[in-house]
C-alpha positions as CSV (number, residue, x, y, z in Angstrom):
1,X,49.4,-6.0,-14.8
2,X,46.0,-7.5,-13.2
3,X,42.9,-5.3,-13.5
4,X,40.3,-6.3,-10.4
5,X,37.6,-7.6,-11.8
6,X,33.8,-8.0,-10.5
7,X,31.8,-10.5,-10.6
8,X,28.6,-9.7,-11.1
9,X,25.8,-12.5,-9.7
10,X,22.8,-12.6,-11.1
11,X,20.2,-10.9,-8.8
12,X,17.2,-8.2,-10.2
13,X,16.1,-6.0,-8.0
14,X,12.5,-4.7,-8.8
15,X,11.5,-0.8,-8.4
16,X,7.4,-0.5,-8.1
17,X,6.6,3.5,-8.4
18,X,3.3,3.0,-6.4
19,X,1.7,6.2,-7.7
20,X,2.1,5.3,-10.8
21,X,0.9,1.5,-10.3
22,X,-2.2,2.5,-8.9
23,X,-2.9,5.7,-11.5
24,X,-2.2,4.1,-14.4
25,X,-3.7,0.4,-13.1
26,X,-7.0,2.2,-12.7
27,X,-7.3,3.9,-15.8
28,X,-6.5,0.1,-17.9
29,X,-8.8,-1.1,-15.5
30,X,-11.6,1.3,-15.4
31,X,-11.1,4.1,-18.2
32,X,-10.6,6.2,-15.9
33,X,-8.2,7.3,-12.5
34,X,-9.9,6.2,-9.9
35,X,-9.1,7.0,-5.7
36,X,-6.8,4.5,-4.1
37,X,-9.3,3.6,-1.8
38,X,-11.7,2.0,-4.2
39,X,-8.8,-0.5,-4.8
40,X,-8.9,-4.0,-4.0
41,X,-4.9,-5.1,-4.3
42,X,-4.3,-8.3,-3.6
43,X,-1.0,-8.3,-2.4
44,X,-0.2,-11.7,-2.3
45,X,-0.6,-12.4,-5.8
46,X,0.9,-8.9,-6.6
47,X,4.6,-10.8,-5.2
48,X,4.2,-13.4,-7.0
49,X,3.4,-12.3,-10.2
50,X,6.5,-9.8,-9.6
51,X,8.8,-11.9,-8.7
52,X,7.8,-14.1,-11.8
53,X,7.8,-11.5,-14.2
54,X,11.3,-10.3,-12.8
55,X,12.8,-13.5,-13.0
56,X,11.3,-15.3,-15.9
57,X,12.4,-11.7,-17.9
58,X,16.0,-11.4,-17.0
59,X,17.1,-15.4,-15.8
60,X,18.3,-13.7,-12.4
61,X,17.6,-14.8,-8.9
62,X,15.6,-12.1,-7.0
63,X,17.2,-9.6,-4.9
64,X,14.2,-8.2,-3.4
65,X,11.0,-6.0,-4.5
66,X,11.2,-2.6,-3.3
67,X,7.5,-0.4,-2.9
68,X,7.9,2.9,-3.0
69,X,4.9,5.4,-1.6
70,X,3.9,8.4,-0.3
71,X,1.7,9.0,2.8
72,X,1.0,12.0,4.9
73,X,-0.1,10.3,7.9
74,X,2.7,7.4,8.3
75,X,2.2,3.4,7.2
76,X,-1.3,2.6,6.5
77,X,-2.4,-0.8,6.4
78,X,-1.9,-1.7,3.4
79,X,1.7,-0.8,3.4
80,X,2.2,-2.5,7.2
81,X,0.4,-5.2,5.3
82,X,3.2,-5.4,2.2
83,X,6.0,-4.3,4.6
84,X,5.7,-7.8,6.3
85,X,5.9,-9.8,3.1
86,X,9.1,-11.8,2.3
87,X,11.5,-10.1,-0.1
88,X,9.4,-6.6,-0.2
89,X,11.4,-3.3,0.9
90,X,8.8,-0.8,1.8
91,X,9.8,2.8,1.2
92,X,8.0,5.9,2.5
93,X,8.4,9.8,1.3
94,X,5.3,11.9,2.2
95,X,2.4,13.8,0.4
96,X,2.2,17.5,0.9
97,X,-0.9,19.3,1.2
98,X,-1.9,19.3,-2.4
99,X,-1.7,15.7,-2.4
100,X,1.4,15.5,-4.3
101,X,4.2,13.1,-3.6
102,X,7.6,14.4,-2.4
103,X,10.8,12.3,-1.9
104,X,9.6,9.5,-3.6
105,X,11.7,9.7,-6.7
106,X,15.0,10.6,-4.3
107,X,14.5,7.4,-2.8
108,X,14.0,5.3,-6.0
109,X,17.1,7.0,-7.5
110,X,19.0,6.4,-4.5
111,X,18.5,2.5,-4.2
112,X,19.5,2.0,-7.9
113,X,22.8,4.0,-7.3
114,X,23.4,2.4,-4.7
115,X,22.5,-1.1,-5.4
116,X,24.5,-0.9,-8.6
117,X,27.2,0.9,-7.1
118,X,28.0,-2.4,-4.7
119,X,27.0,-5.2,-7.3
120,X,24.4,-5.8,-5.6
121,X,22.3,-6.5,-8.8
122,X,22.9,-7.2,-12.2
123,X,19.7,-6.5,-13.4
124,X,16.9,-3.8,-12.2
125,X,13.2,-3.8,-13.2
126,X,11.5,-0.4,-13.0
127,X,7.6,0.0,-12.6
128,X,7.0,4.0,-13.6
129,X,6.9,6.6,-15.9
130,X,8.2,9.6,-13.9
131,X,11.2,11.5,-16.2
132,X,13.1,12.9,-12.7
133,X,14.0,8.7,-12.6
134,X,16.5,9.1,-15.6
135,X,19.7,9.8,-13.4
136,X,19.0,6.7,-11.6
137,X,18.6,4.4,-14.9
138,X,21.9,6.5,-16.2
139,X,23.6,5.6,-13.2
140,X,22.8,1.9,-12.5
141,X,24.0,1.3,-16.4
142,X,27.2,3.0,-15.9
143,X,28.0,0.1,-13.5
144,X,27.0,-2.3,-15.6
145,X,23.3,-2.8,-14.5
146,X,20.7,-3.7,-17.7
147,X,17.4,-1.7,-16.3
148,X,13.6,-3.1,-17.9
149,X,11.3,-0.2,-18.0
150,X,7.8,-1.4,-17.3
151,X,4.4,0.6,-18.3
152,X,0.9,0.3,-17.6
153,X,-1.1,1.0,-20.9
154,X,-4.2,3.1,-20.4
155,X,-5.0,3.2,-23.8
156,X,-5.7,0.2,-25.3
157,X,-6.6,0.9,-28.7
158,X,-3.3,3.3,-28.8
159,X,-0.2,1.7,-27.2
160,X,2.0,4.0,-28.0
161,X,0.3,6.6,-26.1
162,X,1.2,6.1,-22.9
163,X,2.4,7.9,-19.4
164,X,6.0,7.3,-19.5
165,X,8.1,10.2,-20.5
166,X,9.5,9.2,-23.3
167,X,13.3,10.3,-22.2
168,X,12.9,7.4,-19.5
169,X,11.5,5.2,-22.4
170,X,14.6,6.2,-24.3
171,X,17.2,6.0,-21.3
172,X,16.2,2.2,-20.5
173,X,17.7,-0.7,-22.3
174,X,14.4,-2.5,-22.9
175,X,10.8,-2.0,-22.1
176,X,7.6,-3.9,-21.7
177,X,3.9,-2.9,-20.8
178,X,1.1,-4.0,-19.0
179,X,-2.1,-4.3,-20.2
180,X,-5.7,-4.9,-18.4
181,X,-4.7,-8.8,-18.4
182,X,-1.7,-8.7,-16.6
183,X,-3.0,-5.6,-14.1
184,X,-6.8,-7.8,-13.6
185,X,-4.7,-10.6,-12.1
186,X,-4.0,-8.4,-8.8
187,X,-5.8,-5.1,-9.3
188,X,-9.2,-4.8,-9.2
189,X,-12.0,-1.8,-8.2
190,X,-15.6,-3.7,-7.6
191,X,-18.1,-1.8,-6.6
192,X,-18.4,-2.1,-2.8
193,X,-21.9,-2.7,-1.0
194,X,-23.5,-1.0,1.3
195,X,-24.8,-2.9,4.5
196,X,-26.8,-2.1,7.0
197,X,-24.8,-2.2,10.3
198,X,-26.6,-3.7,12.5
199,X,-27.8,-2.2,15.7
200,X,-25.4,-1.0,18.4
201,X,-24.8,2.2,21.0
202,X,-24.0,4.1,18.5
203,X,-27.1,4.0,16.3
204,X,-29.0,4.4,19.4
205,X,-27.7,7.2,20.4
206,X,-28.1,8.8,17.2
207,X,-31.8,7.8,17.5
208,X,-32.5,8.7,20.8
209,X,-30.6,12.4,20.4
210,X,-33.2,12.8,17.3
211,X,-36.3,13.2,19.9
212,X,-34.7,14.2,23.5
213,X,-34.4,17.5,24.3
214,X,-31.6,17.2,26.8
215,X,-28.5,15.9,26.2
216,X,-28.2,12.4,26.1
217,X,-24.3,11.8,25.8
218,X,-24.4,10.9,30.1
219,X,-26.8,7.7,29.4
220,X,-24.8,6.3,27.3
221,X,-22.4,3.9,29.2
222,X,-18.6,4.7,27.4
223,X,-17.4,2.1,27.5
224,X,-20.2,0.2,25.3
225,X,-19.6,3.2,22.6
226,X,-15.8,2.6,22.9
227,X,-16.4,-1.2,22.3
228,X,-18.8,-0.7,19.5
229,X,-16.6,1.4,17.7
230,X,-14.1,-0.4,17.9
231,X,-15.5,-3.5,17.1
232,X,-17.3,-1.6,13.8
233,X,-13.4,-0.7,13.0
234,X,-11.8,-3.9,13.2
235,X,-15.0,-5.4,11.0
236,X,-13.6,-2.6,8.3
237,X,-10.4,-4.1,7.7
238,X,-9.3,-6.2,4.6
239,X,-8.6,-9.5,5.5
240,X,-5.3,-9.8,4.1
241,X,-4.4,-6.5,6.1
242,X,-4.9,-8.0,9.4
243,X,-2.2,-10.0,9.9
244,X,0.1,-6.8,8.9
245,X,-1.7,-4.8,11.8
246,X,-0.9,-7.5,14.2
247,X,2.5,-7.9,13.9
248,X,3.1,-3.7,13.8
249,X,1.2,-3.9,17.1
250,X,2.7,-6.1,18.9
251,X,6.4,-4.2,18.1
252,X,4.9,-0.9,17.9
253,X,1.8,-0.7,20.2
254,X,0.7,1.7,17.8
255,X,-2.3,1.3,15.0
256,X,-2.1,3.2,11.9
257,X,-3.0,6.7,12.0
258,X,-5.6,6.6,9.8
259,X,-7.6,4.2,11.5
260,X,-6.7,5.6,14.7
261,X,-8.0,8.9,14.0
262,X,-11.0,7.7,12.5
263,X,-11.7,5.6,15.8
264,X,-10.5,8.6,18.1
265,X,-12.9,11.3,16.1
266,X,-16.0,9.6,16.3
267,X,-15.7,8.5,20.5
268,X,-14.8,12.5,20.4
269,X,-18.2,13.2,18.7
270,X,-20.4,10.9,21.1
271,X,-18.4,11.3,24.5
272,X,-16.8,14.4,24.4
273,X,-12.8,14.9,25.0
274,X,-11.8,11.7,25.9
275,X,-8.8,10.1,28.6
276,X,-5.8,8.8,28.1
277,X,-7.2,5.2,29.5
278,X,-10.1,5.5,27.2
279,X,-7.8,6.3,24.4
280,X,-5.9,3.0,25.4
281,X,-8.9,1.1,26.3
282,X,-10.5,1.4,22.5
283,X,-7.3,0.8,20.8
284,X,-6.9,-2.2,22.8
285,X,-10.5,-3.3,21.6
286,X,-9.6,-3.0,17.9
287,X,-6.5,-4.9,18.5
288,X,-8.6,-7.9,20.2
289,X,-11.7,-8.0,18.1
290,X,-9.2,-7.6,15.2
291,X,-7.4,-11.2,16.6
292,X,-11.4,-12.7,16.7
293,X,-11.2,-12.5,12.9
294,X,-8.9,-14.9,11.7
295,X,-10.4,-17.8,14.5
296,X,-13.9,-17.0,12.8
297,X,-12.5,-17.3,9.7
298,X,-10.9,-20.8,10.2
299,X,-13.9,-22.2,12.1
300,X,-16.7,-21.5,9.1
301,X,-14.0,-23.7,6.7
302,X,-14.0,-26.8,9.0
């Protein structure tokens, strides 16, 4: 009698709990959580040093990295940004009002099922410390899959205390933890500057409204506001986010909500309720001052 057999190929898939990289990465960073925005990831090296890990730590070929977030918004750039990257699976549940992440665990549990499930991988690496991911590990191992828990330790003088439940700890077959060295090679949290924007519509108008008594919003010409603000936008972005926003563009014609709506409110402030064409006309700007960038960039090298 012939049993079917399976072959498994050597592939690891890598799971990074983003909430939990950025938490936890801030505390070994800092001492302390820190917001997401004060974040410099540079997400680049971030790939690399995953796919490395992954593959140095099991011998397997990589399957892909999946990046698992919340947002309450839709993509922002950084995830547009990661989305684009070779061999990175970008996956989105949503933050609730309280600013808690929902979904996000259903979707990591999911993609380990079901990768294991088809052989898809014979080895998984997990970034988190969330106990609801349990029935996922559980799972993937009953079809054969090793999973490598990975931690970030926040407390260097005591590694053992850590933010992993210690039922996922348990559950996995082996586990490894981060420290400040490995996190500092693609995590950081500088302290930004503050520089004076130079002057522009905008700043005028603020001036001017300061001393006239009548409104002023009619002598200012729009489209010089819209242009401004736009052009203040696009100097806002992270370099190695602008590419990202490009390439959504061109497929989307859409910019992420976030920077849309911080665009939209201000022109809403200094002109009032604003058209449809003006709408288009500022998101147009930010796309083409956004494509000045790069050709700046590249000229100050040579």
């Amino acid at each position: 009698m012939k049993f079917a057999s399976f072959n498994f190929m050597k592939r690891v898939a890598v799971f990074v709990d983003a909430g939990y990289f950025f938490a936890q990465g801030s505390i070994a960073l800092t001492g302390q959580k820190r917001l997401r925005g004060d974040a410099n990831l540079e997400i680049k090296k971030l790939i690399k040093f995953l796919e490395e890990f992954a593959v140095a730590l099991t011998k397997s070929e990589l399957l892909r990295i999946y990046w698992y977030d919340g947002t309450a918004v839709g993509p922002t750039p950084q995830h547009i940004a990661l989305a684009i990257e070779a061999n990175v699976k970008l996956r989105l549940g949503f933050v609730n009002a309280s600013g808690q992440q929902k979904g996000v665990d259903s979707l990591i549990v999911t993609d380990m099922i079901n990768l294991a499930r088809n052989h898809a991988m014979s080895d998984a690496v997990l970034l988190s410390g969330d106990e609801d991911l349990r029935v996922g590990v559980q799972q993937a191992q009953e079809f054969g899959v090793r999973v490598h828990l990975v931690g970030i330790c926040s407390h260097p003088d005591n590694p053992q205390k850590n933010s992993q439940s210690q039922f996922l700890l348990q559950e996995a077959d082996v586990t490894h933890m981060w420290t400040e060295k490995e996190m500092s090679k693609f995590l950081s949290y500088p302290t930004r500057p503050v520089f004076p924007k130079a002057e522009n519509p905008i700043a005028m108008e603020k001036t001017e409204s300061k001393h006239a008594p009548t409104n002023t919003k009619a002598r200012v010409d729009p489209n010089a506001v819209l242009s401004a603000l736009a052009k203040e936008a696009a100097a806002d972005v992270e370099d190695q986010l602008i590419q990202g926003l490009l390439v959504n563009f061109a497929s989307t014609k859409q910019i992420p909500p976030e920077i849309d709506r911080l665009i939209l409110g201000k022109a809403k402030r200094l002109l009032g309720l604003l058209t449809a064409d003006q709408k288009t006309q500022v998101r147009q700007a930010f796309i083409a001052f956004l494509k000045e960038r790069p050709a700046k960039q590249d000229n100050t090298k040579k």
